[in-house]
C-alpha positions as a Python dict, from the first residue, in 0.01 Angstrom:
ca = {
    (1, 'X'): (0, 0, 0),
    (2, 'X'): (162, -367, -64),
    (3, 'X'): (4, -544, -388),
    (4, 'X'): (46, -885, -419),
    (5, 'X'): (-178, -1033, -650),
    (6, 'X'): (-287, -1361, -860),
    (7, 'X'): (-577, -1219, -1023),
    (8, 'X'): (-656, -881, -1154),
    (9, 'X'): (-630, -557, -971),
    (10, 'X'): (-720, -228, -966),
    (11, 'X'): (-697, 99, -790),
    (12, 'X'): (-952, 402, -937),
    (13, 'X'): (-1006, 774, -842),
    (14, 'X'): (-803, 779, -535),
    (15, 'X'): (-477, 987, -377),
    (16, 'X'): (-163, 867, -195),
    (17, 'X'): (-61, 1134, -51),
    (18, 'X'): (235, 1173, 249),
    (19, 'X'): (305, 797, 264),
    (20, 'X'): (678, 643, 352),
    (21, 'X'): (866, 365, 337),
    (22, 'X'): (1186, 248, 493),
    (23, 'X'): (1311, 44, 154),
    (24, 'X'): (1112, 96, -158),
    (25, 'X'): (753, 150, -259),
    (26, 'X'): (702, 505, -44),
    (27, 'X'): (322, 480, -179),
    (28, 'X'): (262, 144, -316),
    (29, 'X'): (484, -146, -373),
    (30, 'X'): (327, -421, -609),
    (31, 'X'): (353, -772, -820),
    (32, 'X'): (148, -977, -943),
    (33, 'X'): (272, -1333, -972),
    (34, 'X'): (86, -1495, -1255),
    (35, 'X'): (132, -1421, -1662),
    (36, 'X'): (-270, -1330, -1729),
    (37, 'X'): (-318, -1090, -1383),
    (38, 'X'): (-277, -718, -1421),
    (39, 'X'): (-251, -411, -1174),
    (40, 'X'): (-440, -102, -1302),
    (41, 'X'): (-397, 248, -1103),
    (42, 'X'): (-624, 475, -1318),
    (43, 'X'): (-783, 790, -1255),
    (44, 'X'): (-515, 830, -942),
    (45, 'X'): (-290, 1075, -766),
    (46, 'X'): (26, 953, -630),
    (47, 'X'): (268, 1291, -460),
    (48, 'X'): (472, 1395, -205),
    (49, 'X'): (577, 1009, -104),
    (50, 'X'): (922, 887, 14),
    (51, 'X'): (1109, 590, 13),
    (52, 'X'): (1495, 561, 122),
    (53, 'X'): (1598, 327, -206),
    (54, 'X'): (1381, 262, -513),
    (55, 'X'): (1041, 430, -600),
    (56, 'X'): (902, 714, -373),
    (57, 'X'): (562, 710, -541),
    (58, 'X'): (577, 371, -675),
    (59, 'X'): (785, 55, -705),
    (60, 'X'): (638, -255, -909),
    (61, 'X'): (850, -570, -885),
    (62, 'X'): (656, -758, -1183),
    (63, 'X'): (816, -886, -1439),
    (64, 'X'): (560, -852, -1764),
    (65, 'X'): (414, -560, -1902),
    (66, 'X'): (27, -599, -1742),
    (67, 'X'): (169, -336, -1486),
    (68, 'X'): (-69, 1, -1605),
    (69, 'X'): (-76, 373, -1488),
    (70, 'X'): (-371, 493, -1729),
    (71, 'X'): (-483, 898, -1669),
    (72, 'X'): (-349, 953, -1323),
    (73, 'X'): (-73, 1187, -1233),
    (74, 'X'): (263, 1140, -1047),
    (75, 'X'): (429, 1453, -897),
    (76, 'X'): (700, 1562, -597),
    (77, 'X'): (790, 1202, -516),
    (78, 'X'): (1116, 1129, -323),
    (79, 'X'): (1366, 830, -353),
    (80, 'X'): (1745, 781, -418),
    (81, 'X'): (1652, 663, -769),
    (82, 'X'): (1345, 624, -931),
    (83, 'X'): (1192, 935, -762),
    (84, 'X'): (878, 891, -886),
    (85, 'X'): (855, 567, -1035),
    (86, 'X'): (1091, 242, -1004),
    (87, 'X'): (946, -42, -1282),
    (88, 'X'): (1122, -290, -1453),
    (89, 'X'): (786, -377, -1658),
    (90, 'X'): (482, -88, -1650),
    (91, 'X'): (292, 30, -1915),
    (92, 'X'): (227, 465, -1876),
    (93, 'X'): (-112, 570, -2074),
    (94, 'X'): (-212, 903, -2094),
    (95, 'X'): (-91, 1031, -1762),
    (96, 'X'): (213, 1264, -1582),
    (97, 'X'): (522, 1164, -1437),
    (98, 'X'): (670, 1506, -1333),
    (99, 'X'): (898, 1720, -1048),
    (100, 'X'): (1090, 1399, -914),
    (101, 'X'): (1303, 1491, -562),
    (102, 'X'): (1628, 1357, -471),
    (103, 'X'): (1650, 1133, -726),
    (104, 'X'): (1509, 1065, -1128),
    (105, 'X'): (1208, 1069, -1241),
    (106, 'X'): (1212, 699, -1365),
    (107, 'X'): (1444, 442, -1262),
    (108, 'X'): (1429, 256, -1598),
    (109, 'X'): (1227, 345, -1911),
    (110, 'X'): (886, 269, -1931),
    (111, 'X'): (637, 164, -2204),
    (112, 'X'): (463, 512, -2295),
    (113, 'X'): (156, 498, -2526),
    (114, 'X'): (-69, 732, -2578),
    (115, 'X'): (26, 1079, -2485),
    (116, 'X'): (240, 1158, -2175),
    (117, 'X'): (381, 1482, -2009),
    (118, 'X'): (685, 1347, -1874),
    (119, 'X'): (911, 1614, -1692),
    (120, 'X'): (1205, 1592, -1664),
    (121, 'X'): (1211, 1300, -1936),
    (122, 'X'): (1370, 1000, -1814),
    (123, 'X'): (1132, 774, -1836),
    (124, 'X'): (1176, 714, -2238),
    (125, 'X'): (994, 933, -2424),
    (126, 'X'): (650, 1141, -2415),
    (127, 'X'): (594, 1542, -2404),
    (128, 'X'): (950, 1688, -2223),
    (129, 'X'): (753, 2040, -2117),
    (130, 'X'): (612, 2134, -1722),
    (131, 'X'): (302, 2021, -1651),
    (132, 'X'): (213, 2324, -1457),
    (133, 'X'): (48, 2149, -1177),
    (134, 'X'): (-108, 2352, -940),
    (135, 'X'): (11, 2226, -529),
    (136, 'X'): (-209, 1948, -435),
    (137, 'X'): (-532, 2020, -281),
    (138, 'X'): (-929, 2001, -302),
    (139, 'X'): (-1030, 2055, -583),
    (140, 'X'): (-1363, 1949, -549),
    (141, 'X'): (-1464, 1556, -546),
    (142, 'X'): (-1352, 1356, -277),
    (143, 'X'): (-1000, 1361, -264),
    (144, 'X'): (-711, 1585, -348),
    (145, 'X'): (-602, 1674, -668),
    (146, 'X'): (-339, 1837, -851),
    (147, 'X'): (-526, 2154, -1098),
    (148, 'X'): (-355, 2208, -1391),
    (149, 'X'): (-259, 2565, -1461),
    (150, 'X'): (-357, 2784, -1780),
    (151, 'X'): (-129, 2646, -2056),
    (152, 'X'): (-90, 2336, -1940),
    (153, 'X'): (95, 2107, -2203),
    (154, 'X'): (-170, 1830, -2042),
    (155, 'X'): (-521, 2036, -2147),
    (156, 'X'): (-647, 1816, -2447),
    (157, 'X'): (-332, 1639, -2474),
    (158, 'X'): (-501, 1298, -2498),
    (159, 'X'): (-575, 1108, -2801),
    (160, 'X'): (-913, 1163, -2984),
    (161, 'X'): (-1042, 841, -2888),
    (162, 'X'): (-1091, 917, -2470),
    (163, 'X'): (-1255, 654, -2305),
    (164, 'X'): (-1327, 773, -1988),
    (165, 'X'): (-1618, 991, -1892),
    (166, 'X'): (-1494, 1156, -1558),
    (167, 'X'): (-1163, 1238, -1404),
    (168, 'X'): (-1026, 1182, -1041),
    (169, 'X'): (-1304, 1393, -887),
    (170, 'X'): (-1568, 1260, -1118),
    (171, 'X'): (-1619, 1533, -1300),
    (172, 'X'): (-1689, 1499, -1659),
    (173, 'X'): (-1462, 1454, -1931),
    (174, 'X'): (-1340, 1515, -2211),
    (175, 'X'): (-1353, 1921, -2160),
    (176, 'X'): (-1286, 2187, -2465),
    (177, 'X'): (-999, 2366, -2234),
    (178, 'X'): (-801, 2476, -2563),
    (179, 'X'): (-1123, 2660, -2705),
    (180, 'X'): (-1052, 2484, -3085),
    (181, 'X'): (-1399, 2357, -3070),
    (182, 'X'): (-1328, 2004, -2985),
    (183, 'X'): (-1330, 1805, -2656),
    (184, 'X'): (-1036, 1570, -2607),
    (185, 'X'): (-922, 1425, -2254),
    (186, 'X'): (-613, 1583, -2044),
    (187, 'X'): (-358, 1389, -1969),
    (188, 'X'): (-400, 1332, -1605),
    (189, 'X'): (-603, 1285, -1362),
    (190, 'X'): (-777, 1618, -1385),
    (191, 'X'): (-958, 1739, -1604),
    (192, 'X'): (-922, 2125, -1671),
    (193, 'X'): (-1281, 2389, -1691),
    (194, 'X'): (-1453, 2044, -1594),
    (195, 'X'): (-1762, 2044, -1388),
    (196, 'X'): (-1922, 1762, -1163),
    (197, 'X'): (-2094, 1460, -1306),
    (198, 'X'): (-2457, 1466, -1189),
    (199, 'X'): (-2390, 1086, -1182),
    (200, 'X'): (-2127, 872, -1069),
    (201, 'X'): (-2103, 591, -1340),
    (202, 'X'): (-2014, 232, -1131),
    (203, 'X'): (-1796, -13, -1305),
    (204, 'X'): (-1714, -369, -1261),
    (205, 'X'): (-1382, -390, -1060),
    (206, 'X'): (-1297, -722, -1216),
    (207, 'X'): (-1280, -601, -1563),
    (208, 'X'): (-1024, -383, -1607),
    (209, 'X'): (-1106, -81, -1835),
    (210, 'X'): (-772, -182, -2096),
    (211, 'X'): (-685, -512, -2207),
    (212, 'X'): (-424, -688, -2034),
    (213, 'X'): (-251, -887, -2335),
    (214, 'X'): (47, -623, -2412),
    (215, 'X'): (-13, -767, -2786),
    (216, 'X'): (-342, -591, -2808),
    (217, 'X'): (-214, -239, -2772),
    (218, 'X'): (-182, -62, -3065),
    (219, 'X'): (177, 90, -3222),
    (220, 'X'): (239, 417, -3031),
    (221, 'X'): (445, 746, -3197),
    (222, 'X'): (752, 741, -3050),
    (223, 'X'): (1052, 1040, -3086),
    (224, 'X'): (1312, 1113, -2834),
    (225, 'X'): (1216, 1423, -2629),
    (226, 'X'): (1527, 1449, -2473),
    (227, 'X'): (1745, 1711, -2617),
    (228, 'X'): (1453, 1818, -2803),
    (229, 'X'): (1419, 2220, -2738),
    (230, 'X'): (1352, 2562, -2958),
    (231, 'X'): (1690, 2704, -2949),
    (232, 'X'): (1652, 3067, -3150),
    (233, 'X'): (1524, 3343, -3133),
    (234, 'X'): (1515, 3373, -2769),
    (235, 'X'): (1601, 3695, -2715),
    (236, 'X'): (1311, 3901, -2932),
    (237, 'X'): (1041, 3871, -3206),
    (238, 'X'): (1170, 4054, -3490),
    (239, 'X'): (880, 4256, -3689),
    (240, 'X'): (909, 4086, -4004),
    (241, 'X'): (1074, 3738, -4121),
    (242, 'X'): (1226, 3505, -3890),
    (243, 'X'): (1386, 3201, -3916),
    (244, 'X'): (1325, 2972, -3639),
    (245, 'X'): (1524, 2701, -3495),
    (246, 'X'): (1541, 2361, -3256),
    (247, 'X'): (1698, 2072, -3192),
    (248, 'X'): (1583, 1780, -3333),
    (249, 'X'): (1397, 1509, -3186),
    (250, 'X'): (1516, 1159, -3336),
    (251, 'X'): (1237, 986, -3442),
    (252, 'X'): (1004, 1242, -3548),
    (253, 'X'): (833, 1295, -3933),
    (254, 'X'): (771, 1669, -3934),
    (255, 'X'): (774, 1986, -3687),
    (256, 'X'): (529, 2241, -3644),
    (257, 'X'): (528, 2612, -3520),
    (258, 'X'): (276, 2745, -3366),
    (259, 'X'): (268, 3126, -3284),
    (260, 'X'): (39, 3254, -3007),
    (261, 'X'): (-28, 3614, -2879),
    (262, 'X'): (-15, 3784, -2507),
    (263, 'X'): (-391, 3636, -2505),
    (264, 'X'): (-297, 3280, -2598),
    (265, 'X'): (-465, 3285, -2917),
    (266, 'X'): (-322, 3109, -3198),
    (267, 'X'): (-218, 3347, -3465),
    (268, 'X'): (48, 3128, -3687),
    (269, 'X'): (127, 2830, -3750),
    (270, 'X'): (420, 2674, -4024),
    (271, 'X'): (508, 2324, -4056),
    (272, 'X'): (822, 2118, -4222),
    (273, 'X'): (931, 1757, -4273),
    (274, 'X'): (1216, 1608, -4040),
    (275, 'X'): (1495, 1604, -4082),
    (276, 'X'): (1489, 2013, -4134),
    (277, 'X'): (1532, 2151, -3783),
    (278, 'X'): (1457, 2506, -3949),
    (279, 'X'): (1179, 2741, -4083),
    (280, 'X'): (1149, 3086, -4223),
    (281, 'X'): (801, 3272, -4148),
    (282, 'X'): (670, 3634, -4158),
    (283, 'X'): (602, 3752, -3794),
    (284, 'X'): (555, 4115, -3896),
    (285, 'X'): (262, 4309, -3738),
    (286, 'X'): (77, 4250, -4093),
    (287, 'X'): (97, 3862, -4053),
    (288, 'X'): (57, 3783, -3701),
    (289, 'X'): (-121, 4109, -3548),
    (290, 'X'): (-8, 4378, -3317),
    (291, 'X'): (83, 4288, -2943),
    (292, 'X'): (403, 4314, -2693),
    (293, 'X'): (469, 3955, -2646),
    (294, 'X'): (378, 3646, -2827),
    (295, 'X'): (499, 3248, -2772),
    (296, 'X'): (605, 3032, -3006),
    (297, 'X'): (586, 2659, -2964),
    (298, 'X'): (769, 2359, -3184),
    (299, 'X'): (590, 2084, -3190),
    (300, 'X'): (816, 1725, -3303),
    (301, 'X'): (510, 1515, -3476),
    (302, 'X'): (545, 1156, -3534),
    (303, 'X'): (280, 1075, -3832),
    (304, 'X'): (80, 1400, -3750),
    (305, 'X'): (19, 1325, -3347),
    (306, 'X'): (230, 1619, -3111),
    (307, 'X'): (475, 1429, -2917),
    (308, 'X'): (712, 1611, -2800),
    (309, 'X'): (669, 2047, -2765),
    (310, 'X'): (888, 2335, -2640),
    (311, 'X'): (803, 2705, -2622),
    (312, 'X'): (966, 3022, -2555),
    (313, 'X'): (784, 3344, -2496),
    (314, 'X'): (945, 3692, -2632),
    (315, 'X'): (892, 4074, -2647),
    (316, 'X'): (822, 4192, -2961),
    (317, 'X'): (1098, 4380, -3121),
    (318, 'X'): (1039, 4778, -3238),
    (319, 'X'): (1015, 4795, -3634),
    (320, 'X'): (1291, 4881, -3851),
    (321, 'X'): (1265, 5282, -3896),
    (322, 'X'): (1424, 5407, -4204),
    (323, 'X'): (1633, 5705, -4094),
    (324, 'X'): (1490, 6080, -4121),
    (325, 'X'): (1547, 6221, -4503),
    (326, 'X'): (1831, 6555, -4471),
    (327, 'X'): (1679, 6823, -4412),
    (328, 'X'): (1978, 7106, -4478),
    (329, 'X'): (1938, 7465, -4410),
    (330, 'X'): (1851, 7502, -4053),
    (331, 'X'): (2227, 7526, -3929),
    (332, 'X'): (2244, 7236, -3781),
    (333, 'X'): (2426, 6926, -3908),
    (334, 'X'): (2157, 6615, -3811),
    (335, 'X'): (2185, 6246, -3889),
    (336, 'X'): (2194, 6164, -4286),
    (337, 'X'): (2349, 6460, -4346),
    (338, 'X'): (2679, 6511, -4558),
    (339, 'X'): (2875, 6770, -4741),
    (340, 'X'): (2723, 6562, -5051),
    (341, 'X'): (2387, 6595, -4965),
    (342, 'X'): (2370, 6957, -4821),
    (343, 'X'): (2570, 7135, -5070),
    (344, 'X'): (2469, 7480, -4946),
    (345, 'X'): (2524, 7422, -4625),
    (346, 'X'): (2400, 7202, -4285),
}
């Protein structure tokens, strides 16, 4: 699709899907020419595109930042650079960038607000973890979609204040899909456990749903995801006290663990300020319950939102046994036992 445009546009609840291009743009190539006109792809999914330079899902040649990819997801997207996405100017709300081919994600960084699930992050920020997207197909609705999978870093990953009130497929949002009691967006264009609206809700396609003055957005948490990544243990839970460890993520005010079980429910959680990169916690059977495996998750926070997260899942390690007590006088000399302690004899 070629955008050219001198007022405002917008693209909502669609899928570009298989699209090429011999240059750039293997989905959509777009600019807008004038200072006040905007491009808006929302509730949109844009994978498995090609281009032979710049931007296999999308290349935008404008020049300001009224350029907007707001809840939609961009995935498996092929170009020499820029797999994904090749922007000089675009502003990324709420949505996925993720599993560039043949080239990076990003050509240049963007301008990330809200919450994003960039992977892998080179596109200047937002949550460096897998999306766990499901292969594209229908998912009910009218056009294809990519399902988020159990675990998802994008389920309720949105800020508190959701706008919308369906996803690609309109069906509702937001959508409890982390069972804490309350309903916050995914990140994305789908929504996870959501169900059809009864109602399609029209809106206005000359109003675009955010404001186009980049001055009216409000500050967004920023940290650097990059090297960002739990580094120990990773090799077993030890049955008692731990002391965790990761890398830090410049930028961030505190870091969280959060301990779940083979279930997925959340059984621990320990916080500290930046700039510690470390934290001691009981993970005996007493603190966190009993169970084979369990995942831990550190979270990098930037004035108490999540922005950046990496887990590891482990086997829980056996407790420490205290050896068997002597117990002399059967013949036979067994662990523990010395001259010393079995003076009459083994």
């Amino acid at each position: 699709m070629y955008i050219e445009t001198i007022s405002p546009a917008q693209i909502r609840e669609s899928v570009f899907w298989l699209n090429r291009a011999r240059q750039d743009g293997g989905a959509i190539y777009s600019r807008y020419t004038e200072t006040d006109d905007s491009i808006t792809v929302q509730n949109t999914t844009i994978s498995g595109n090609r281009a032979s330079r710049f931007g296999g899902g999308w290349f935008d040649a404008s020049t300001g930042l009224n350029t907007w990819l707001y809840f939609s997801t961009v995935n498996a997207n092929r170009a020499t650079e820029g797999a994904n996405i090749a922007a000089d100017a675009m502003r990324v709300v709420n949505s996925i960038i993720a599993n560039p081919l043949g080239g990076s994600n990003c050509r240049t960084a963007l301008t990330l607000e809200g919450v994003n699930v960039i992977f892998p992050a080179s596109c200047g920020g937002g949550i460096a973890a897998d999306p766990l997207l499901d292969a594209l197909r229908d998912n009910g609705g009218q056009t294809r979609t990519h399902a988020l999978r159990r675990n998802s870093p994008a389920i309720d990953a949105a800020p508190d204040d959701c706008p919308l009130t369906y996803d690609q497929r309109y069906f509702l949002r937001p959508i409890d899909g982390t069972f804490d009691g309350v309903a916050r967006c995914d990140v994305g264009a789908y929504e996870y456990l959501a169900i059809a609206a009864p109602v399609r809700e029209p809106m206005p396609l000359t109003e675009p749903l955010i404001p186009p003055t980049p001055t009216r957005s409000p500050p967004v948490a920023r940290a650097d995801c990059e090297s960002f990544r739990a580094t120990s243990p990773r090799d077993g839970l030890p049955n008692g006290v731990v002391t965790f460890y990761w890398d830090a993520a410049p930028g961030a005010t505190d870091y969280r663990i959060v301990i779940f079980n083979e279930t997925q429910q959340q059984v621990g959680m320990y916080s500290v300020a930046a700039p510690a990169t470390t934290v001691s916690a009981d993970v005996s059977q007493g603190a966190i319950g009993g169970g084979i495996s369990f995942t831990y998750e550190v979270q990098a926070l930037v004035n108490g939102q999540a922005v950046c997260r990496s887990s590891v899942t482990l086997l829980r390690e056996s407790p420490n046994v205290p050896p068997p007590a002597p117990q002399c006088g059967n013949g036979i000399q067994e662990p523990g036992e010395t001259p010393n302690s079995c003076p009459n004899g083994y």
